[in-house]
C-alpha positions as CSV (number, residue, x, y, z in Angstrom):
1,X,10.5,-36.4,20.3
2,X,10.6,-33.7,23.1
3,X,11.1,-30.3,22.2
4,X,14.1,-29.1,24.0
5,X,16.7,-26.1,23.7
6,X,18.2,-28.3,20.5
7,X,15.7,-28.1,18.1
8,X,13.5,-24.9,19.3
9,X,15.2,-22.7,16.4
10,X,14.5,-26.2,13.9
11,X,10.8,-25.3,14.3
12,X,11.6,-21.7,12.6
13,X,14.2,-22.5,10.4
14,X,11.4,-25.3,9.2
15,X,8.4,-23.0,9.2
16,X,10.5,-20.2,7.2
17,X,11.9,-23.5,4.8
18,X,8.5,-24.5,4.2
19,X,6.6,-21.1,3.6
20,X,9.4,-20.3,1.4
21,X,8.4,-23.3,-0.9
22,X,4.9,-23.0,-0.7
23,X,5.3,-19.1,-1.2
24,X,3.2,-19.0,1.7
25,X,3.3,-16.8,5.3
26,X,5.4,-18.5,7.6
27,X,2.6,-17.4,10.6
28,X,0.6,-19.6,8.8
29,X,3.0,-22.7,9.1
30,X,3.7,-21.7,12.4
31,X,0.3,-21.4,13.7
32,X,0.2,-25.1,12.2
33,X,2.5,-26.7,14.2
34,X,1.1,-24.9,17.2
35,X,-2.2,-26.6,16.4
36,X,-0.4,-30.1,15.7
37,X,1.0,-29.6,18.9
38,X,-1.8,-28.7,20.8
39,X,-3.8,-31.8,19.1
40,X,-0.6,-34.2,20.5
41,X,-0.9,-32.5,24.0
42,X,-4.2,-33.4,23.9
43,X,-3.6,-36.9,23.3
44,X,-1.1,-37.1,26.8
45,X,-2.9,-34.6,29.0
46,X,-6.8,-36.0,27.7
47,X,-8.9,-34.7,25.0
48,X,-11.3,-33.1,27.1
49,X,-8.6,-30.3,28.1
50,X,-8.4,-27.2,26.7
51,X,-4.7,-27.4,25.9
52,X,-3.0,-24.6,24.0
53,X,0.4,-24.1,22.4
54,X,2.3,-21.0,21.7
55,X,6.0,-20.7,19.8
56,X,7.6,-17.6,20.2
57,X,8.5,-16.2,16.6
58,X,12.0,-15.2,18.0
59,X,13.5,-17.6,19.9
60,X,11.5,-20.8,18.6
61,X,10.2,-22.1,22.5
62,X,7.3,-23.9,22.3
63,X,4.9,-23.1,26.0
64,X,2.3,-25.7,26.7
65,X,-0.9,-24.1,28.4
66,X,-3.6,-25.5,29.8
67,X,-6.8,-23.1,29.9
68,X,-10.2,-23.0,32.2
69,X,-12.7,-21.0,31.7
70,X,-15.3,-19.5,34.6
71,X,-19.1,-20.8,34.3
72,X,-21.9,-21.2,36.4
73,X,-23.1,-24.1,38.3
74,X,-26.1,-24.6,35.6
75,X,-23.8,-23.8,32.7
76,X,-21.0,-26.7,34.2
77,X,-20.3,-29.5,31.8
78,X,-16.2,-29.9,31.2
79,X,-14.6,-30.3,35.0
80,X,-11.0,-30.6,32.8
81,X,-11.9,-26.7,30.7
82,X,-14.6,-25.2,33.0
83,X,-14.6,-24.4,36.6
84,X,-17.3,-22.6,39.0
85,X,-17.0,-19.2,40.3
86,X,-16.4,-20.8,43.8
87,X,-13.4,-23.3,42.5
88,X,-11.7,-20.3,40.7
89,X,-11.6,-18.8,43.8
90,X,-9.0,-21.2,44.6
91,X,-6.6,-19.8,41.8
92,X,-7.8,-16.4,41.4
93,X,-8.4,-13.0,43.0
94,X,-12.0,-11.8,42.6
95,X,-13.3,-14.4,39.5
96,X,-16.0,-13.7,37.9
97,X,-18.3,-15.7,34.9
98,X,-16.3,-15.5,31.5
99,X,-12.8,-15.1,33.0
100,X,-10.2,-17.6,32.0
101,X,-7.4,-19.7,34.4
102,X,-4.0,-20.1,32.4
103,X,-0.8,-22.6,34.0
104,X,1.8,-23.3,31.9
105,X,2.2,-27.4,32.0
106,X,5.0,-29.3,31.1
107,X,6.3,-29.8,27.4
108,X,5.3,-33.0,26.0
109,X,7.4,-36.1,24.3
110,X,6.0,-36.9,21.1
111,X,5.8,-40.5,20.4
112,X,6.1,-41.7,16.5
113,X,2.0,-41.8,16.0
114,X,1.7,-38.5,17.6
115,X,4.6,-36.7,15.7
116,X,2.9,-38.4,12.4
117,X,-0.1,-37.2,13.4
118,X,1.4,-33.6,14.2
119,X,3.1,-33.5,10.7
120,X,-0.4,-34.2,9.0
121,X,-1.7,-32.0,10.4
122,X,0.8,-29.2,9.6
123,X,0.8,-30.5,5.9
124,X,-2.6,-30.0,6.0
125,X,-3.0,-26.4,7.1
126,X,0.1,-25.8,4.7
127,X,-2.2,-27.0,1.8
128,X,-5.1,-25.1,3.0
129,X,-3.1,-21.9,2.8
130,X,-1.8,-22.7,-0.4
131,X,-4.9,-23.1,-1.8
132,X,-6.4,-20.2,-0.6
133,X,-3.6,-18.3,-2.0
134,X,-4.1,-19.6,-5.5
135,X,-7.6,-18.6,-5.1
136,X,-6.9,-15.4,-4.3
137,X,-4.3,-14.4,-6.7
138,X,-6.5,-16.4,-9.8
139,X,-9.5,-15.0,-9.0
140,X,-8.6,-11.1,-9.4
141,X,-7.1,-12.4,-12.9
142,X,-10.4,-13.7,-14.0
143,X,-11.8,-12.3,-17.8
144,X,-7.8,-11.7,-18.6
145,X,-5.5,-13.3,-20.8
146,X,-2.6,-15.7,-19.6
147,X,0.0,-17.4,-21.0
148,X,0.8,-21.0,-19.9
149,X,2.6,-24.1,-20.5
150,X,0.8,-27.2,-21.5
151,X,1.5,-30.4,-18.9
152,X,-0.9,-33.4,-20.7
153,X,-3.8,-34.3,-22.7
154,X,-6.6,-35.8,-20.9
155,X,-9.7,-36.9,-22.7
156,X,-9.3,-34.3,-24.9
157,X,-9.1,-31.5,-22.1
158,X,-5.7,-30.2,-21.9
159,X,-4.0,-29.3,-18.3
160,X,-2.2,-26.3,-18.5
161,X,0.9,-24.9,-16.1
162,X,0.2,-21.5,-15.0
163,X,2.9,-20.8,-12.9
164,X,1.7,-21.2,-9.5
165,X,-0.8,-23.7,-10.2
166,X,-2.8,-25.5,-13.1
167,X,-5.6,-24.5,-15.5
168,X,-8.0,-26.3,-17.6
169,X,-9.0,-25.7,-21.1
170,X,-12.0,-27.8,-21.9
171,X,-12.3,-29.8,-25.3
172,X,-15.5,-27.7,-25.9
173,X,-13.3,-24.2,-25.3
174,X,-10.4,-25.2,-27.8
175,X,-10.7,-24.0,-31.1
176,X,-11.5,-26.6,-34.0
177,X,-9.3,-29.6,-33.7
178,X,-6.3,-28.1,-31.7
179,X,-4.3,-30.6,-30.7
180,X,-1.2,-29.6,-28.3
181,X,1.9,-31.1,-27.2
182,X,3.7,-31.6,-23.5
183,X,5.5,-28.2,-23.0
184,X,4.1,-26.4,-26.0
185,X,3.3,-22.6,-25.2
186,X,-0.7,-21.8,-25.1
187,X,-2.5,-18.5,-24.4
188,X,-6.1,-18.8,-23.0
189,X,-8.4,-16.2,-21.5
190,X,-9.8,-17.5,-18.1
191,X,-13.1,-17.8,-18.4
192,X,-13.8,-18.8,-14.6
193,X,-12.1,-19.2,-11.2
194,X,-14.2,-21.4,-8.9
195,X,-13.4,-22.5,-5.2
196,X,-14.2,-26.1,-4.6
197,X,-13.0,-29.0,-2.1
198,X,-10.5,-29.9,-4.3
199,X,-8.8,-26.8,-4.3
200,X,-9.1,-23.7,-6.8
201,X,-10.6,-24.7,-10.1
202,X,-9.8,-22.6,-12.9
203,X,-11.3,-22.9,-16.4
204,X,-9.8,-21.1,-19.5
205,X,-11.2,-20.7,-22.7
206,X,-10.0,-20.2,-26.6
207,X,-13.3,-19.7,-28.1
208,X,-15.4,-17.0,-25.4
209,X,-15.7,-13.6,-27.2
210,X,-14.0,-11.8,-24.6
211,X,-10.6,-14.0,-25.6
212,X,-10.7,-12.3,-29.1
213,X,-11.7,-8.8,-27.3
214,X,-8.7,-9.3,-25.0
215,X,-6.5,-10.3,-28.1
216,X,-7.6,-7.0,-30.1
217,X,-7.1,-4.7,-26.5
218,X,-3.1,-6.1,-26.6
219,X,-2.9,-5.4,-30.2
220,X,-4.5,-1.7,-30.4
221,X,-3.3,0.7,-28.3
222,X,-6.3,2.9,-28.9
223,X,-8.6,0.3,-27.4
224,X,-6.3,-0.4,-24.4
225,X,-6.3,3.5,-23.9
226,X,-10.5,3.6,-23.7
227,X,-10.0,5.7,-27.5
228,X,-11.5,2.9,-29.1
229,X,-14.1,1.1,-27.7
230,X,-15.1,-3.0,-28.4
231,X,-19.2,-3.0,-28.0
232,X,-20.0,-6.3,-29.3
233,X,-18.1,-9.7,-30.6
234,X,-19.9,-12.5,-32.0
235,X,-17.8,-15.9,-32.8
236,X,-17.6,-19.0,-34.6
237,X,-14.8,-20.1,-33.4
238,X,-11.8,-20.8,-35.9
239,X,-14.0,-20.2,-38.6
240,X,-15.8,-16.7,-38.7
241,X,-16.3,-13.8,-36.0
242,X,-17.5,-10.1,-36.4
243,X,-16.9,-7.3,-34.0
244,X,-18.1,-4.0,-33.7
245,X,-16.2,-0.8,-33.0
246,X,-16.8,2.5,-32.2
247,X,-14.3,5.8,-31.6
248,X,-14.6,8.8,-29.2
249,X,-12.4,10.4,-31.4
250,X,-13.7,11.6,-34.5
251,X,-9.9,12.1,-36.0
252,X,-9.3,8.5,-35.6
253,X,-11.2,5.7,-37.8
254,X,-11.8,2.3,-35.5
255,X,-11.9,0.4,-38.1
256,X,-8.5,1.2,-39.9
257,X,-6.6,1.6,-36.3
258,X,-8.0,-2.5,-35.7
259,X,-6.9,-3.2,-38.9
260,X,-3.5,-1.5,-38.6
261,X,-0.8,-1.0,-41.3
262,X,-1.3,-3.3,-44.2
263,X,-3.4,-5.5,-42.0
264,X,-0.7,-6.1,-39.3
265,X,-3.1,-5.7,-36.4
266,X,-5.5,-7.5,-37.0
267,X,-3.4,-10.3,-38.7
268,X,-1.9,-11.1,-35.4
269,X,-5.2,-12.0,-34.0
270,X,-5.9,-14.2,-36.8
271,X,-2.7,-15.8,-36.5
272,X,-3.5,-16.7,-32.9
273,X,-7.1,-17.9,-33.2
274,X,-6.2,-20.5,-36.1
275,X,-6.9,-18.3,-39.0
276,X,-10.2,-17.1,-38.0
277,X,-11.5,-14.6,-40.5
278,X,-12.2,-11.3,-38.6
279,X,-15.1,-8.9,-39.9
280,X,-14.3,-5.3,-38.3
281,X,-17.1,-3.1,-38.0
282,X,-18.3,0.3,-37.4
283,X,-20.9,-0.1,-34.8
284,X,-23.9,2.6,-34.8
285,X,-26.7,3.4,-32.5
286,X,-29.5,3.2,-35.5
287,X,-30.1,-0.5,-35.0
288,X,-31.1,-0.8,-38.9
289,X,-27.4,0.9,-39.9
290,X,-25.5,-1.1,-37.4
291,X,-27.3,-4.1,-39.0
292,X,-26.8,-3.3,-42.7
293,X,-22.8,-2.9,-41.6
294,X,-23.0,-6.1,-39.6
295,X,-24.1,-8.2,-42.9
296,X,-21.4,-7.3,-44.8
297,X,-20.4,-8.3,-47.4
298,X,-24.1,-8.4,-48.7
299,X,-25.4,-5.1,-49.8
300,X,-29.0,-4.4,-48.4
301,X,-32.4,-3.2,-50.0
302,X,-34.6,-2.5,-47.0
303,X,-34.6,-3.4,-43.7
304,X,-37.7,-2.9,-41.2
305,X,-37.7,-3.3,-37.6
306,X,-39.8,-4.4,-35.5
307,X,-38.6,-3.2,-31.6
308,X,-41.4,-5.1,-29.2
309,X,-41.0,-8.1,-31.0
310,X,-36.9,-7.7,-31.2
311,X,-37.5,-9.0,-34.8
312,X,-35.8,-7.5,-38.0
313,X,-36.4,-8.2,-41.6
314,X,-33.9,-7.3,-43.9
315,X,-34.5,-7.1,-47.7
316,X,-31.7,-7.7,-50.2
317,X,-31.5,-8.0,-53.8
318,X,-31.9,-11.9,-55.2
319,X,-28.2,-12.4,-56.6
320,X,-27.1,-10.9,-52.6
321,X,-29.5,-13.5,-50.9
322,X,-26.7,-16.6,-50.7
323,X,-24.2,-14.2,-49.6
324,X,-26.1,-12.2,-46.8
325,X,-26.7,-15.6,-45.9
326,X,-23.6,-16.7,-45.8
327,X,-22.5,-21.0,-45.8
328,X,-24.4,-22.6,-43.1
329,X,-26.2,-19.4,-42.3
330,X,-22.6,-18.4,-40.8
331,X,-23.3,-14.6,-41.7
332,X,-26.4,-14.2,-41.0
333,X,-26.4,-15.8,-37.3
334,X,-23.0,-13.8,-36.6
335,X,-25.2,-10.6,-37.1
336,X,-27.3,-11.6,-35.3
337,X,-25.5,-12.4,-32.3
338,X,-24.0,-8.9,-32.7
339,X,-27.0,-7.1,-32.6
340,X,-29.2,-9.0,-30.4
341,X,-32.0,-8.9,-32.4
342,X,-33.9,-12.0,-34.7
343,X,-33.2,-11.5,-38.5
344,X,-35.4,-12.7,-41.6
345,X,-33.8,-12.0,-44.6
346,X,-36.3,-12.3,-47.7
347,X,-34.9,-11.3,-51.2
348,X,-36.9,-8.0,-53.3
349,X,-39.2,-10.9,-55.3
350,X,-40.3,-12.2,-51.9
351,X,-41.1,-9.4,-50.2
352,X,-42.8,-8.0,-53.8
353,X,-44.9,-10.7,-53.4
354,X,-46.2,-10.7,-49.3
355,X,-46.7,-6.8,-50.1
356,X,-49.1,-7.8,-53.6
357,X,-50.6,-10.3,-51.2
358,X,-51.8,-7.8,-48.4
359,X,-52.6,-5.7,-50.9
360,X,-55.1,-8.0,-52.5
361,X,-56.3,-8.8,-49.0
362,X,-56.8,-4.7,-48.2
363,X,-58.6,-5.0,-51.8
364,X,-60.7,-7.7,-51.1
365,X,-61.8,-6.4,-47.3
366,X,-62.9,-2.7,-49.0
367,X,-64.8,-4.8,-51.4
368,X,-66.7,-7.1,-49.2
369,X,-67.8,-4.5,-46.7
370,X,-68.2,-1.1,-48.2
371,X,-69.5,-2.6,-51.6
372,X,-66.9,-0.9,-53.6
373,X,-65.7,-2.1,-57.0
374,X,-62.1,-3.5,-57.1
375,X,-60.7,-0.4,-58.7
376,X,-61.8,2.0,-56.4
377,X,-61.0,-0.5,-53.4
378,X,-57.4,-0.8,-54.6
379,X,-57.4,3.5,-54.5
380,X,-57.9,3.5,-50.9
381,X,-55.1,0.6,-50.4
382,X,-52.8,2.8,-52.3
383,X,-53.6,5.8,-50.2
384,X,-52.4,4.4,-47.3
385,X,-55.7,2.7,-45.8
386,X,-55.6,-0.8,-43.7
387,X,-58.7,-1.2,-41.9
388,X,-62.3,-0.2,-41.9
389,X,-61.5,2.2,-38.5
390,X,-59.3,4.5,-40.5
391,X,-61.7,4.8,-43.3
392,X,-64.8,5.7,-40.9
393,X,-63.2,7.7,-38.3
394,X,-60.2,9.7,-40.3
395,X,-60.5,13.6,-41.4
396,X,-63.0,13.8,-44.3
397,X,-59.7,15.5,-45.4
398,X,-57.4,13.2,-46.0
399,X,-60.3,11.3,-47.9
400,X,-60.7,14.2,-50.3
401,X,-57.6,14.1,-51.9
402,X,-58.2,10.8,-53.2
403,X,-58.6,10.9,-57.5
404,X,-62.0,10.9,-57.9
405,X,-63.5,11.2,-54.3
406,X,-65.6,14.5,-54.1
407,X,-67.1,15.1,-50.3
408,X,-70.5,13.7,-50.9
409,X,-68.4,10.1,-52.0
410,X,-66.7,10.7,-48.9
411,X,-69.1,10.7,-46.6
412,X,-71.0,7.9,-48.2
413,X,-67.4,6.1,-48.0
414,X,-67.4,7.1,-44.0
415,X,-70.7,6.1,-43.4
416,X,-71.0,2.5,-44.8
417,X,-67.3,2.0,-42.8
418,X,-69.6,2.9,-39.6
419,X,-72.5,1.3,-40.0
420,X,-70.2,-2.1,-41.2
421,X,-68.4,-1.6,-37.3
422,X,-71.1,-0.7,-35.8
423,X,-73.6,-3.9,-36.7
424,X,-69.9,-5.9,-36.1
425,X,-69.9,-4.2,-32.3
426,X,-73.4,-5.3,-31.9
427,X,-72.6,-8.8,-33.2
428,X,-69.8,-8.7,-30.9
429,X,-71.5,-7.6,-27.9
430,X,-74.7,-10.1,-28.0
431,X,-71.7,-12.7,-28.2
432,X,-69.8,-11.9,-25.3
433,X,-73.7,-11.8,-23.2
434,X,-74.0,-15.1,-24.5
435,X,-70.4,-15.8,-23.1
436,X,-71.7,-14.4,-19.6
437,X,-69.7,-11.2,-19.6
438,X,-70.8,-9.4,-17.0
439,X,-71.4,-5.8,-16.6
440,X,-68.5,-4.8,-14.5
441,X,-66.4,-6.1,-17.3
442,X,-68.9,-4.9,-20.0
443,X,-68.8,-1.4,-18.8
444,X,-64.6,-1.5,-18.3
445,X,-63.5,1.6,-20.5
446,X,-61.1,0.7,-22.5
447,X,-62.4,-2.4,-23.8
448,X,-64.7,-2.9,-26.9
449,X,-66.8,-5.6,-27.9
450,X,-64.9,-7.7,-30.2
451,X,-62.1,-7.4,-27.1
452,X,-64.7,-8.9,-24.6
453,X,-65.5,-11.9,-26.1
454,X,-61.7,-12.6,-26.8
455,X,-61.4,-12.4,-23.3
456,X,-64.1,-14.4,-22.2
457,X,-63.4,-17.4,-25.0
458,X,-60.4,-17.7,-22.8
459,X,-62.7,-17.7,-19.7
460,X,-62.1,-13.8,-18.7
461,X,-65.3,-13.0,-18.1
462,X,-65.5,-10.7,-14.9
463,X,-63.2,-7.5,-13.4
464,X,-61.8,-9.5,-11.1
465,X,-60.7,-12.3,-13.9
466,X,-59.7,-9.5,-15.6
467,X,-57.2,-7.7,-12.6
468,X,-55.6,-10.9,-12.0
469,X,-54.0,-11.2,-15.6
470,X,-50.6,-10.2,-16.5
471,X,-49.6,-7.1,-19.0
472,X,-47.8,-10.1,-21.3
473,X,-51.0,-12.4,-21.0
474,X,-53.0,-9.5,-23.1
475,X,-51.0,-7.8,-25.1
476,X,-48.4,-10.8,-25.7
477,X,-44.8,-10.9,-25.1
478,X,-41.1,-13.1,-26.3
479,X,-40.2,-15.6,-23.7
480,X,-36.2,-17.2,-23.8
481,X,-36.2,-21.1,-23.9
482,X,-33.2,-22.8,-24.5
483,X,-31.6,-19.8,-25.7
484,X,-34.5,-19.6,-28.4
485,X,-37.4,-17.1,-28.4
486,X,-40.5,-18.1,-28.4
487,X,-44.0,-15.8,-29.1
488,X,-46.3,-15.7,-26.4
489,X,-49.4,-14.5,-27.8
490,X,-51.2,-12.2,-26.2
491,X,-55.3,-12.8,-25.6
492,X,-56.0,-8.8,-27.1
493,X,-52.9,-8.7,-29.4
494,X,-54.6,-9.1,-32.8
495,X,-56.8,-5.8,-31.2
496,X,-52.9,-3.9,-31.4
497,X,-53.1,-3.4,-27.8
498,X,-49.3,-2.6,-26.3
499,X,-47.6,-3.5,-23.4
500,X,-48.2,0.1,-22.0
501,X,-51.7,0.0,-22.0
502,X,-52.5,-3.7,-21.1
503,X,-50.7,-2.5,-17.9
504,X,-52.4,0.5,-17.0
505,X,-55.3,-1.0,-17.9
506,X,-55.1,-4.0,-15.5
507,X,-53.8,-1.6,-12.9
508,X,-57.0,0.3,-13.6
509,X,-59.3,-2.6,-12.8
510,X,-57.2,-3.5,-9.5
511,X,-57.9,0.0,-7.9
512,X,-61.6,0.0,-9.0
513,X,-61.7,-3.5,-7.1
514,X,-60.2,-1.6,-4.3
515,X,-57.0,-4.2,-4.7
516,X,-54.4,-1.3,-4.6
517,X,-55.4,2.5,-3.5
518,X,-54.4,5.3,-6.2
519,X,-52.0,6.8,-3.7
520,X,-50.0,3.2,-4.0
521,X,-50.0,3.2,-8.1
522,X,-49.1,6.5,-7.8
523,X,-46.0,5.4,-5.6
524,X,-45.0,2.6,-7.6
525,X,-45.2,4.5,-11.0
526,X,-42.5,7.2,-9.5
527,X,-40.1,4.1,-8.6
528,X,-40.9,2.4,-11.8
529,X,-39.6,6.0,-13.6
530,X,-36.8,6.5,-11.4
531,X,-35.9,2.9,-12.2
532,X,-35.9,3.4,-15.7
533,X,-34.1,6.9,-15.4
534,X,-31.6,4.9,-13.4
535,X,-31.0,2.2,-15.8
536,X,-30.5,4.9,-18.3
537,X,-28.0,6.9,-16.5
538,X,-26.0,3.2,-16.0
539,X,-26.3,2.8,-19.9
């Protein structure tokens, strides 16, 4: 097939046919058939050519070129694509290193292998660019909602027609049992847009959160206008999900504008997610309020919360203890997944009883070590006291007001508490010597005796064991596994040493080792606050 004045305008009219179908540039398909071409050229002229091909957009001619390039003598490898300076002098005015030699060579006639090969590789190119342009138009849609067509059922994944290419929705992203048809109508929220070798992968998704956020955002013109705002979801999908709300307009309620008039709203979001009942709720920045609204429908007692550990224990009357619950646990875990945090719920006769059993042991420590009778033990539990350090070191003060306590009794109270910590101290430190503690370690401020032989049980036994352990290592920490938290204890965390302080005090032991200089804590404490201030500017 030679390309002569018959079929120059074909190549266009193809180019223009073809992009038109593919709903691709027709460059692209031109800059194809140059290349397939160029690749048959090659095949005639030999491959080692630099052979080029150019079709003028207008008038469709196709002009075979065959390019040479200027090198050194050293650099020379290609006789058929390079040439020396003293050979391009032959051709060219003046040639220097770099330059390029261009002659036009005769058209060539393509033979059947060679226009086969050209149309592959034109159908290949045309592929590539239709690829890239599903990428590209997919991939700024990701985390929305689309509506598709379903194609066929395969192993339980459904293939879905999205227009200008197909989608996936998983059998682990369809809600419950759903079970569709050839041509039914499906809306999904895609979840993912991935390129691969294949082509563009994308994933949808019925069950993500962000599907029902997306649902609520076309059904409530408040939260589409950033009125309303969606700050958490938590889903079991086609079952149960929760969702919090909150309004930056105090004339408007976010939970009756979700809701809508006589539940319409919210009622076509339950239609489309199978029936999945929807808890609405007011989200608030008290953790313990936003938690007490998050277990509805069970009313709660009490609730105590416990920030380092992300822990919270919520207290509800006995008949509310099934129902804050909730079957399975359903309730219970949508909270929360809504707030983030790890709940215990106990019901007011279980937590009645662990508060009469640390009361009894608060008794029975007062007892043992300050030889007190049980009555007058169980006066300083009642007042407020835990340990022996707040009975020998508090106000005489706050010690007088006690029934019964006169000053005299409350210095014999403070001094049996001293002399009881004291003899423990010395107990303590003969231990840790026997340990071999040494005395830079010993002599650490910060650190008392019971603390040293913690440390050195665990084999921490000088400063410079104790400037290579991490803040978490001493005052203990949560670590994610499989999406479950697990407690890392902490080697001084029974001593109530924080986070805070196992830091600066390891930090502290580092610059007395000479480790780090005071100017460079110094430094990295003013990045560490402007990080923080940062993060809080972003939140």
């Amino acid at each position: 097939m030679a390309i002569t004045s018959a079929n120059q305008l074909e190549l266009l009219q193809t180019a223009e046919a073809v992009a038109r179908e593919k709903m691709i540039d027709p460059g692209l398909v031109v800059e194809a058939m140059e290349e397939s071409l160029a690749r048959a050229a090659k095949s005639r002229y030999g491959s080692e050519m630099d052979i080029r091909v150019s079709i003028d957009r207008k008038t469709g001619r196709a002009t075979f070129t065959r390019v040479r390039t200027v090198v050194s003598e050293e650099e020379l490898e290609n006789y058929q694509a390079e040439m020396t300076v003293e050979t391009a002098k032959q051709y060219m005015a003046d040639p220097s290193i770099g330059d390029t030699y261009v002659e036009e060579v005769p058209p060539v006639e393509l033979g059947r292998i060679a226009a086969q090969s050209a149309k592959q590789v034109i159908l290949q190119k045309v592929r590539e660019a239709e690829r890239d342009r599903q990428f590209e138009e997919f991939k700024d849609r990701n985390g929305t909602i689309i509506n598709g067509t379903v194609k066929r059922e395969e192993y339980g994944n459904v293939i879905v027609d999205v227009g200008r290419g197909e989608a996936i929705l998983r059998r682990n992203e369809k809600i419950g049992r759903e079970s569709y048809r050839p041509q039914d109508r499906i809306r999904c929220f895609i979840k993912d847009v991935r390129r691969e070798t294949r082509g563009p992968q994308i994933f949808l998704s019925r069950t993500a959160p962000e599907f029902m956020a997306e649902l609520f955002k076309m059904e409530v013109p408040e939260i589409y206008d950033g009125i309303i705002e969606i700050k958490a979801v938590a889903r079991d999908p086609g079952s149960r999900a929760k969702i919090a709300v909150i309004s930056f307009d105090n004339s408007i309620d976010p939970v009756g504008a979700c809701v809508g008039m006589r539940g319409s709203r919210v009622q076509a979001v339950v239609n489309e997610l199978q029936g999945e009942k929807i808890d609405i709720i007011p989200w608030n920045e008290d953790v313990p309020t936003f938690l007490v609204n998050a277990l509805q429908p069970a009313e709660v007692s009490k609730v105590v919360l416990d920030e380092d550990a992300e822990r919270i224990e919520v207290v509800v009357p006995d008949e509310q203890l099934s129902l804050a619950i909730g079957r399975r646990g359903q309730n219970v875990r949508l909270a929360s997944q809504l707030t983030g945090l790890d709940i215990d719920i106990m019901t007011e006769e279980e937590e009645s009883k662990r508060r009469q059993a640390e009361f009894e042991v608060r008794t029975k420590l007062f007892m043992d070590t300050l030889d007190l009778d049980e009555f007058f033990a169980q006066l300083l539990v009642s007042e407020g006291f835990t340990n022996l350090e707040e009975v020998g070191y508090v106000e005489l003060d706050e010690l007088l007001v006690i029934d019964g306590v006169d000053e005299s009794t409350a210095e014999e109270l403070q001094t049996r508490a001293r002399e009881y910590l004291d003899e423990q101290a010395r107990q303590a430190m003969e231990r840790a010597k026997e340990l071999g503690v040494e005395d830079n370690l010993m002599n650490f401020e910060g650190l008392t005796p019971q603390m040293l032989v913690a440390l050195a049980e665990d084999g921490v036994k000088t400063l410079d064991d104790f400037a290579t352990c991490a803040d978490w290592e001493l005052a203990g920490g949560w670590t994610t596994i499989d999406g479950q938290r697990v407690k890392d204890d902490g080697l001084l965390e029974k001593f109530e040493v924080s986070l805070e302080d196992a830091q600066n005090m390891v930090m502290t032991a580092r610059v007395m080792l000479g480790w780090v200089t005071p100017e460079e804590l110094e430094a990295q404490s003013a990045e560490d606050a402007d990080a923080d201030l940062s993060a809080e500017e972003e939140v």
